[in-house]
C-alpha positions, 0 to 999 in steps of 0.5 A: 455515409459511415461519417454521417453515422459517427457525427464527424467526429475525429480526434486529431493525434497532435490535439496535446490534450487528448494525448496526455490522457492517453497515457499510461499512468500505470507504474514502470517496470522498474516500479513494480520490481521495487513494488515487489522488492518492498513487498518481499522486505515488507513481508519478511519484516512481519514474519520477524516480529512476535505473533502479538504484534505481528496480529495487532500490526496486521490488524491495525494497520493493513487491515484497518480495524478499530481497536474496539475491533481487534480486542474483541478479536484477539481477546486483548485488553485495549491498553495491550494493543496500543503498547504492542502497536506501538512496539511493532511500528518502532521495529518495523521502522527499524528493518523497513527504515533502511531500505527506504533510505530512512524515509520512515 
């Protein structure tokens, strides 16, 4: 009777497709130490940069605001954050470069 109930239904362990999407496409451990290690590398890049830059690159780029945005925020001409942008990307490549093996 309780087969009735389900239908009949199985899934049988060797079925390479049922298992394929039983896997856990989470990262590794090994993954989230260097998630955590980039984050740290990350965080201390930003604290090194000036409060300008540092504001306009969190702003900007982490938090995804639009120049119009952030210039109403800050108080900054929209010329000043696009230099201070564009400042904060070329030292955040310099520290962060490195440790990416120069992927940036």
């Amino acid at each position: 009777m309780r087969e009735r109930r389900r239908g009949g239904a199985s899934v049988e362990i060797d079925d390479e497709e049922v298992f394929f999407e039983l896997q856990d496409q989470g990262p590794t451990p090994a993954g989230r130490l260097l998630d955590k290690e980039l984050n740290g590398v990350i965080g201390k890049a930003l604290m090194r940069l000036d409060e300008d830059k540092r504001l306009v690159f969190t702003l900007k780029v982490l938090q995804h605001r639009s120049y119009e945005e952030i210039a109403e925020i800050t108080g900054f001409s929209v010329g000043k954050l696009k230099t201070d942008l564009h400042r904060a990307r070329a030292e955040m490549r310099r520290r962060i470069g490195p440790y990416l093996g120069g992927e940036l």
